[in-house]
PAZAPA-4460 file (N, C-alpha, C; in steps of 0.05 Angstrom, whole numbers, plus 32768, in hexadecimal, padded with zeros to 4 digits):
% residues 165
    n_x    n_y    n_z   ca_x   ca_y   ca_z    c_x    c_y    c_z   seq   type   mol
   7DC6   8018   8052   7DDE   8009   8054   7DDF   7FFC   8070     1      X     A
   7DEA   7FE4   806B   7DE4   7FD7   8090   7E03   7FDD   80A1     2      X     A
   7DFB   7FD3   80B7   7E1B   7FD8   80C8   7E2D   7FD2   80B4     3      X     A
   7E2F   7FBD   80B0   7E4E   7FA6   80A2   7E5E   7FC1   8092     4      X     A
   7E42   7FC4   8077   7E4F   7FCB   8061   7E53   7FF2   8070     5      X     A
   7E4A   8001   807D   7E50   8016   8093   7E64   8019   8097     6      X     A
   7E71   7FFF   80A4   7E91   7FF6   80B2   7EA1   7FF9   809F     7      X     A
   7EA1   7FE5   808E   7EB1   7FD8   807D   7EB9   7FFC   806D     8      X     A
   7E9B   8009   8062   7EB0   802B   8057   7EB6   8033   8066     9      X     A
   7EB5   8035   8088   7EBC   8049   8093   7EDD   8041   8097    10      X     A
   7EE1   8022   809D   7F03   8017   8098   7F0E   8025   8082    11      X     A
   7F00   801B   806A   7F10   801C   804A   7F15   8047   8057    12      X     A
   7F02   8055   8051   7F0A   8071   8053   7F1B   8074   8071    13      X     A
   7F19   806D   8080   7F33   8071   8097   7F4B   8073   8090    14      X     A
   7F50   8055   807C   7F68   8049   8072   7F73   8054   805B    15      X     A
   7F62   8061   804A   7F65   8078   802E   7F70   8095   8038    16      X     A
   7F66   809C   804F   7F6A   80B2   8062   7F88   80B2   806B    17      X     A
   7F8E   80A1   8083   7FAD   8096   808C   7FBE   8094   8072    18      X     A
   7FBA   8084   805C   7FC8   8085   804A   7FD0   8098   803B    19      X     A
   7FC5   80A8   8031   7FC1   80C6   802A   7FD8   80DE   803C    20      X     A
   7FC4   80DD   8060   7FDF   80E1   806D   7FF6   80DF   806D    21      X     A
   7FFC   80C6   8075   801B   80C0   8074   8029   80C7   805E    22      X     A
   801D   80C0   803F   8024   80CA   802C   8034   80EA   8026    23      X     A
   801C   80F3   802B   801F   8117   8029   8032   811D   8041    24      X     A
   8034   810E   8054   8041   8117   806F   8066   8113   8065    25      X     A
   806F   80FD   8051   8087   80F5   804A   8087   8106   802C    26      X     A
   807C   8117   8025   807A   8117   8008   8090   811C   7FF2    27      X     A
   80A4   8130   7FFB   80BC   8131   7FF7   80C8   8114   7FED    28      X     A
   80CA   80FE   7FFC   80D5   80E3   7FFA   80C8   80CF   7FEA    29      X     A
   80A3   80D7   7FEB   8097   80C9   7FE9   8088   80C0   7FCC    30      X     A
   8099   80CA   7FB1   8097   80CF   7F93   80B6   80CF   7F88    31      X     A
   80B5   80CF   7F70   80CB   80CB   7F6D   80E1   80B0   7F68    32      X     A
   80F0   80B1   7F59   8105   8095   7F57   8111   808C   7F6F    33      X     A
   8115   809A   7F7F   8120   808A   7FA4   80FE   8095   7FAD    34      X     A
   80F2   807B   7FB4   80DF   808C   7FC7   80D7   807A   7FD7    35      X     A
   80CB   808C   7FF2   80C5   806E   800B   80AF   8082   8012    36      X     A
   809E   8072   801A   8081   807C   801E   8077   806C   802F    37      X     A
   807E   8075   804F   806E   8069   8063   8053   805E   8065    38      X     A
   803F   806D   8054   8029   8066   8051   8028   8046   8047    39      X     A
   803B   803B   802E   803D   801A   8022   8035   800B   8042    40      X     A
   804B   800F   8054   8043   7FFA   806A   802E   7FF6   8075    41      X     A
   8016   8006   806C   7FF2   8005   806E   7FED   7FDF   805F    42      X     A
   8003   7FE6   804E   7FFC   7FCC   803C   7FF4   7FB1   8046    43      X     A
   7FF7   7FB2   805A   7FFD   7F95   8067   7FE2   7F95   8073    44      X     A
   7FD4   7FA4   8075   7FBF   7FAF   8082   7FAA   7F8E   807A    45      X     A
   7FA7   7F8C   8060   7F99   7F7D   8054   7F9F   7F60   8061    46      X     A
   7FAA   7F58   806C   7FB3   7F47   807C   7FA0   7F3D   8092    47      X     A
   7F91   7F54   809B   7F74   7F54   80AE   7F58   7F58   80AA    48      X     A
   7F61   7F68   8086   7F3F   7F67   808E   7F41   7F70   806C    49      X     A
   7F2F   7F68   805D   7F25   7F71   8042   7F2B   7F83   803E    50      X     A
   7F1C   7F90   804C   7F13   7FB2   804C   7F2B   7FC7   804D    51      X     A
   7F3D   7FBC   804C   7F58   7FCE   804E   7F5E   7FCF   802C    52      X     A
   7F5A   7FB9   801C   7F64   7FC2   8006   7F52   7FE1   7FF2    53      X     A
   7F38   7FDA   7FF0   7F34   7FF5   7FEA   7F3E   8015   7FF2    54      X     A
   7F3B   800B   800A   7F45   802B   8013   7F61   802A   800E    55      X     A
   7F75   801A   8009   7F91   8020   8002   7F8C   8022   7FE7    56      X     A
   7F82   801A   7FD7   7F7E   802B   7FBA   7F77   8041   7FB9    57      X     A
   7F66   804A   7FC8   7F59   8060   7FCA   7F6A   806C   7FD4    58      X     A
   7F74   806B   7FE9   7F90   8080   7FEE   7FA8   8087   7FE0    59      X     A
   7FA6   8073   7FD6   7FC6   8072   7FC2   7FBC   8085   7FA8    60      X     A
   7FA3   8079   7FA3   7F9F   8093   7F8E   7F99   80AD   7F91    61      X     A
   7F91   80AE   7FA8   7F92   80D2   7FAE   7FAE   80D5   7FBD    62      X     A
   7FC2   80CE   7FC8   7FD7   80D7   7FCA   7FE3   80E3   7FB4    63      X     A
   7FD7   80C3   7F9F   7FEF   80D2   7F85   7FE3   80EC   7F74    64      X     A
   7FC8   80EB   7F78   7FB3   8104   7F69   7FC7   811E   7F7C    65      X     A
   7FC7   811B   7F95   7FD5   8136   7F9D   7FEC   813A   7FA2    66      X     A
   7FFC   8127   7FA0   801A   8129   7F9B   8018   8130   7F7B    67      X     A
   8003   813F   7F6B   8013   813A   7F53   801D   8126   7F40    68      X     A
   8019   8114   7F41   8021   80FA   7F35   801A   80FB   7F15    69      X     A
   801F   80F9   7F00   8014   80F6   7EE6   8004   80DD   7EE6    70      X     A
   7FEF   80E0   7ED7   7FD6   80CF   7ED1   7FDD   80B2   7ED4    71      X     A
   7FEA   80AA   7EC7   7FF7   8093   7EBE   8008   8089   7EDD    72      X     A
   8017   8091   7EF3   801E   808B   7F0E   8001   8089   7F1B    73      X     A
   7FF1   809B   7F13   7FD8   809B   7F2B   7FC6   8082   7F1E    74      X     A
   7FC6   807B   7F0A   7FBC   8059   7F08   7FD3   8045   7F0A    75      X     A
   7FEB   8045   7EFF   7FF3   802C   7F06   8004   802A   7F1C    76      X     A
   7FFE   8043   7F33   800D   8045   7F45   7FF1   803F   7F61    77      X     A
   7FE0   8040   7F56   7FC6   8033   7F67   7FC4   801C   7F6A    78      X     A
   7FC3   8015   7F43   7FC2   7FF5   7F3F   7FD6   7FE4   7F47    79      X     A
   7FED   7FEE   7F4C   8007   7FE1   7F66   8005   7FDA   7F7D    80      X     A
   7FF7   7FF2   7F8A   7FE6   7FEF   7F9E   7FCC   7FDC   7F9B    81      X     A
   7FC5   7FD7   7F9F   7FAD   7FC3   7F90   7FB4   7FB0   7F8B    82      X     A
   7FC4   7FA8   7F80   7FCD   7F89   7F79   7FDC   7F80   7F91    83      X     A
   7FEE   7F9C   7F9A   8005   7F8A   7FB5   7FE9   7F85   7FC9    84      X     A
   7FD2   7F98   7FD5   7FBD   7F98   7FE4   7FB2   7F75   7FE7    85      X     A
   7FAC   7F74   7FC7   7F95   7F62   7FCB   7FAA   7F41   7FC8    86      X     A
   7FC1   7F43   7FC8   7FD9   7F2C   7FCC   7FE4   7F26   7FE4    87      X     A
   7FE5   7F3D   7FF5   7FD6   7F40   801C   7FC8   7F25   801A    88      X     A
   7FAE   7F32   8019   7F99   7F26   8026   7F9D   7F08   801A    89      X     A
   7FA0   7F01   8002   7FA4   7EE4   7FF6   7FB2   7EDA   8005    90      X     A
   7FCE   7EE6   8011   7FDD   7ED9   8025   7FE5   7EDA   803E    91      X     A
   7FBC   7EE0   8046   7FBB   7EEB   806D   7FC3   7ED0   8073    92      X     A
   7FC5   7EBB   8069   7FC8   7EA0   8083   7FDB   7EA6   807D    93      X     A
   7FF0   7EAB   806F   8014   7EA7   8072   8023   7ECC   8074    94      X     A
   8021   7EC7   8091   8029   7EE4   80A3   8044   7EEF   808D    95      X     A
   8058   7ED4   8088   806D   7ED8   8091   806C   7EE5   8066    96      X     A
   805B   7ED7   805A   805E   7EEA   8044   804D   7EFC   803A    97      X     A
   803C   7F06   804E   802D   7F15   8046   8035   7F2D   803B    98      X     A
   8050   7F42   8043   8053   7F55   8038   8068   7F57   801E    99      X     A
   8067   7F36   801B   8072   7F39   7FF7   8060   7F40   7FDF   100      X     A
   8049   7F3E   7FD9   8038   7F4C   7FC7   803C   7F65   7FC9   101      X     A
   8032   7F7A   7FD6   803C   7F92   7FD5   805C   7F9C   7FCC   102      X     A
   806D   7F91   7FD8   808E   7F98   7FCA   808E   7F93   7FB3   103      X     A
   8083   7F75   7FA7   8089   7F6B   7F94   8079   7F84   7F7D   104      X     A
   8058   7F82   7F82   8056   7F8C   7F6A   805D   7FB0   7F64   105      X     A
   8067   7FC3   7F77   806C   7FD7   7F79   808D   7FD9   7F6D   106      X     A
   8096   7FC8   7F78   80B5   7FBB   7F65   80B4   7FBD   7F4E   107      X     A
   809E   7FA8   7F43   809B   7FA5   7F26   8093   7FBE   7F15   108      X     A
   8082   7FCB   7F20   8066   7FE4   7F0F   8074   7FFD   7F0B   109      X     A
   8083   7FFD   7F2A   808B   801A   7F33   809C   8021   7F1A   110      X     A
   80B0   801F   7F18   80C5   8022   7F07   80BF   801C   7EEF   111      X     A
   80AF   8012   7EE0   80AC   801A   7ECB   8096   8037   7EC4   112      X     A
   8089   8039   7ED9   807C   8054   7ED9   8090   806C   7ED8   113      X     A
   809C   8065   7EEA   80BD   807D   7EF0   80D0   8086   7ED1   114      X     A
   80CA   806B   7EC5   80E0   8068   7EAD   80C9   8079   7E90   115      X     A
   80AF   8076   7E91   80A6   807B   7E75   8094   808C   7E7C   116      X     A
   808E   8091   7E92   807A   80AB   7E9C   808D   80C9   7EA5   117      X     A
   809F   80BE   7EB4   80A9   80CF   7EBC   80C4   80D8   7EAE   118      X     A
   80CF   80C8   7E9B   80E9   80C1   7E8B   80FB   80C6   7E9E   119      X     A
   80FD   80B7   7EB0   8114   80B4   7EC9   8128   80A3   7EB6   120      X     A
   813E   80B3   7EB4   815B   80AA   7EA6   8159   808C   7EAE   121      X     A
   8161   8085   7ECA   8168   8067   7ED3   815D   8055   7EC5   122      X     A
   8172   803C   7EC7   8165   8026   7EB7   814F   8017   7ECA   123      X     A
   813F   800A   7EC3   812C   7FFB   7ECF   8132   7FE8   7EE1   124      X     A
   8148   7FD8   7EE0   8157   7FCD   7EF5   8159   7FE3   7F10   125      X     A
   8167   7FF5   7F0A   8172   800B   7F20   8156   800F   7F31   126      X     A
   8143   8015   7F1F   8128   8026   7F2B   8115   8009   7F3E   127      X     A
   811B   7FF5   7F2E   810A   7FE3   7F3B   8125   7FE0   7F57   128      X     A
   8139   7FE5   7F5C   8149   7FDF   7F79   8141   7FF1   7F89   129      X     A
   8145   8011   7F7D   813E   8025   7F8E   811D   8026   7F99   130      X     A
   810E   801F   7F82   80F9   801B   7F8D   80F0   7FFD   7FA9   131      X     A
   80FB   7FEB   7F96   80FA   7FDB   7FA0   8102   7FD6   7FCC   132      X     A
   811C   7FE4   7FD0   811F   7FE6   7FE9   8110   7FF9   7FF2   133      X     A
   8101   800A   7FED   80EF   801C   7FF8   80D5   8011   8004   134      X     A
   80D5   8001   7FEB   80BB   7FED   7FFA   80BF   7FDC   800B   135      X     A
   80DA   7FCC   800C   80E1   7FB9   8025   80E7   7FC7   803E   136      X     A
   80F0   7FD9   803B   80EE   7FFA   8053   80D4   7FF8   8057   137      X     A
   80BF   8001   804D   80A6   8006   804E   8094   7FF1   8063   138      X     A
   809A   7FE1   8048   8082   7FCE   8055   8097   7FAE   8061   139      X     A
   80AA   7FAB   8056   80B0   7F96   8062   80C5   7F95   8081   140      X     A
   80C7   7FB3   8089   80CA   7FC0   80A1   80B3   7FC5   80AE   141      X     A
   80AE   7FDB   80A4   808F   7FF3   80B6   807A   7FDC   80B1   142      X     A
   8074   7FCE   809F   8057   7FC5   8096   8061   7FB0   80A3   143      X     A
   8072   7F9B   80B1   8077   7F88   80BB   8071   7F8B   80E0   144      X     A
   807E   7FAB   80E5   807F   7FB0   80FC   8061   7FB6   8107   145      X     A
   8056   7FC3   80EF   8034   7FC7   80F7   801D   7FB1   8104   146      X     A
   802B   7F9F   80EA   801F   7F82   80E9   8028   7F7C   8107   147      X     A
   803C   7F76   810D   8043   7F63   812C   802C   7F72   813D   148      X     A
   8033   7F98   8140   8025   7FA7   8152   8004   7FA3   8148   149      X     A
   7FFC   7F9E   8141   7FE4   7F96   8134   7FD5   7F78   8146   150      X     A
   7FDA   7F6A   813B   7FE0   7F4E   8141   7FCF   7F4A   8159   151      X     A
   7FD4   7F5D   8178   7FC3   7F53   818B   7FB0   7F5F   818F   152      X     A
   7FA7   7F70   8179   7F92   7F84   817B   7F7E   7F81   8166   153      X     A
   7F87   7F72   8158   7F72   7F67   813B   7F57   7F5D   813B   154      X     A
   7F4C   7F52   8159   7F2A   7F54   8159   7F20   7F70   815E   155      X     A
   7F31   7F7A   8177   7F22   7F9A   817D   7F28   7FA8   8160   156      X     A
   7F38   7FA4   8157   7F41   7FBE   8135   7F30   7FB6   812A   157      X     A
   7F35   7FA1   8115   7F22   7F99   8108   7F06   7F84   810E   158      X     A
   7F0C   7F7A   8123   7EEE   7F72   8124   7EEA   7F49   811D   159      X     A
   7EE2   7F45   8127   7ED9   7F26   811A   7EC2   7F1F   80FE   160      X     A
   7EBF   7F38   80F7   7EAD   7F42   80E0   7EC3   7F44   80C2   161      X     A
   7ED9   7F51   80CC   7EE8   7F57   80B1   7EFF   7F3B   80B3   162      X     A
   7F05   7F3A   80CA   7F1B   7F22   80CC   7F1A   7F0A   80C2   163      X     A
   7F20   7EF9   80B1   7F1D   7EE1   80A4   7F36   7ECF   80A5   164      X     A
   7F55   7EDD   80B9   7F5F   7EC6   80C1   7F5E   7EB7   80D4   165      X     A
***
């Protein structure tokens, strides 16, 4: 394996790692029909460098493997992850929307997982709000604030190797 592709897993598993953390670290909050999960504001991550979206799949799915999550959350609660991830990076030139992919599709997915996996009484409206501000908490707060704190450190972090804005 040469340096690049070396780097590039040692990012993706860093970022599967932290995610995982923060996860398990909120866990109480961090499942469930109200839930906020500091780990989402990783999301934005993709913003700098490829290599962040794998490892946020990868984390999101072992969060949910050890939070317990039923089968059916631990895929389409990855593949949420995953789609908001790789809608980042589609929109690293536009800072200012980058952390709408992630809200949006965790908005959409979450809550119906909540409603037919979990038979969470609420109507799907309710679950997509509750969910929904969790993620603008998340990521369009924390994942916004990361991003700024980020910002002047983005060759030494990631490198002129992963960076493509």
């Amino acid at each position: 394996m040469n340096r690049k592709k070396t780097l590039s897993l040692a990012y993706s598993a860093a970022i599967a790692a932290i995610y995982v953390a923060l996860t398990m670290l909120v866990a109480p909050i961090a499942f469930g029909p109200v839930q906020f999960r500091i780990s989402e504001a990783l999301t934005i991550l993709p913003f700098f460098t490829p290599v962040a979206i794998p490892g946020l799949f990868v984390g999101c799915l072992l969060a949910n493997l050890l939070g317990s999550a039923a089968i059916w959350d631990v895929v389409f609660g990855s593949l949420a992850t995953l789609i908001g991830a790789v809608g980042t990076w589609l929109l690293r030139k536009h800072r200012r929307l980058a952390c709408f992919p992630p809200i949006i599709s965790n908005t959409l997915i979450i809550p119906w997982v909540l409603r037919y996996v979990y038979g969470e009484a609420a109507l799907i409206p309710y679950l997509m709000f509750t969910v929904g501000v969790g993620e603008i908490l998340a990521i369009g707060v924390l994942g916004n604030l990361l991003l700024t704190g980020l910002m002047p450190y983005r060759d030494v972090l990631f490198g002129k190797l992963h960076r493509t804005n």
